[in-house]
C-alpha positions, 0 to 999 in steps of 0.5 A: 494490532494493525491499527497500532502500526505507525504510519509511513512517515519514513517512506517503508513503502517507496519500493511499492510506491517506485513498481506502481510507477512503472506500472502506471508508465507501462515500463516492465518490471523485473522478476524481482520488483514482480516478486516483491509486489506480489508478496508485499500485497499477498501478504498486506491482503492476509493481515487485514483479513486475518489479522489473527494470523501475523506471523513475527517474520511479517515485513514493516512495509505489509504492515504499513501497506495492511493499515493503508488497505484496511483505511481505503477500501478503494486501494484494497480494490485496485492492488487485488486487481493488480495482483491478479493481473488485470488487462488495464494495469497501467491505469489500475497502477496509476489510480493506486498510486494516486490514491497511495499518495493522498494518505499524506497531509502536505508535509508528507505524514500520514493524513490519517494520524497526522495533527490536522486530523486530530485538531478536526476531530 
C-alpha cells in the first residue's frame, strides 16, 4: 500500500519541511507545529512498521512521509531522534531536512519515481 503512495510532487510535505527549518535554526515552535511534527511522524513510524494497520482516517502527508522513511533509512533514524527529543536538534533537524530535500530530481519531482530513474533503470 505504501509503495503505491504518489510522491510529494505538489508539496503534501511543506508544513514538515517549514518545523524541520525552525528546528535547524533553533527558532521555537509553537504547541501546534510541536503537535503536528509529532503526529505526522508518529503516525509515518506506524504505516511502515505495520503497514497492515492503516486506518482510512491516515493523512496524505504520513503516507508521503511513510514512503520517504520506508525509501532511506537515514530519515527514519534521524525524524525518531527528533521525536524523542534528542540534545542535538538543530543539527538532527538540518540533516533531515537535508536529506528530505535530495529525494527530489532537479525539477523538483520525487527522484524516486521520477523519468531518470526509470531511463537509468
Amino acid at each position: 500500500m505504501i509503495a503505491a503512495v504518489s510522491p510529494d510532487r505538489d508539496g503534501v510535505l511543506r508544513a514538515l519541511k517549514l518545523v524541520l527549518s525552525l528546528r535547524a535554526s533553533r527558532q521555537a515552535l509553537s504547541p501546534a507545529m510541536s503537535d503536528y511534527f509529532s503526529s505526522l511522524v508518529s503516525q509515518s513510524l506506524a504505516l511502515v512498521n505495520k503497514p497492515a494497520d492503516l486506518r482510512a482516517d491516515v493523512s496524505a502527508e504520513a503516507l508521503s512521509l511513510a514512503v520517504r522513511i520506508k525509501a532511506n533509512h537515514e530519515l527514519r533514524e534521524q525524524l525518531s531522534e527528533l521525536l524523542d527529543d534528542a540534545a542535538n536538534q538543530a543539527e538532527t533537524a538540518e540533516s533531515a531536512l537535508s536529506i528530505l530535500e535530495s529525494s527530489f530530481d532537479p525539477r523538483r519531482e520525487s527522484a524516486y519515481f521520477s523519468p531518470a530513474v526509470y531511463a537509468a533503470i
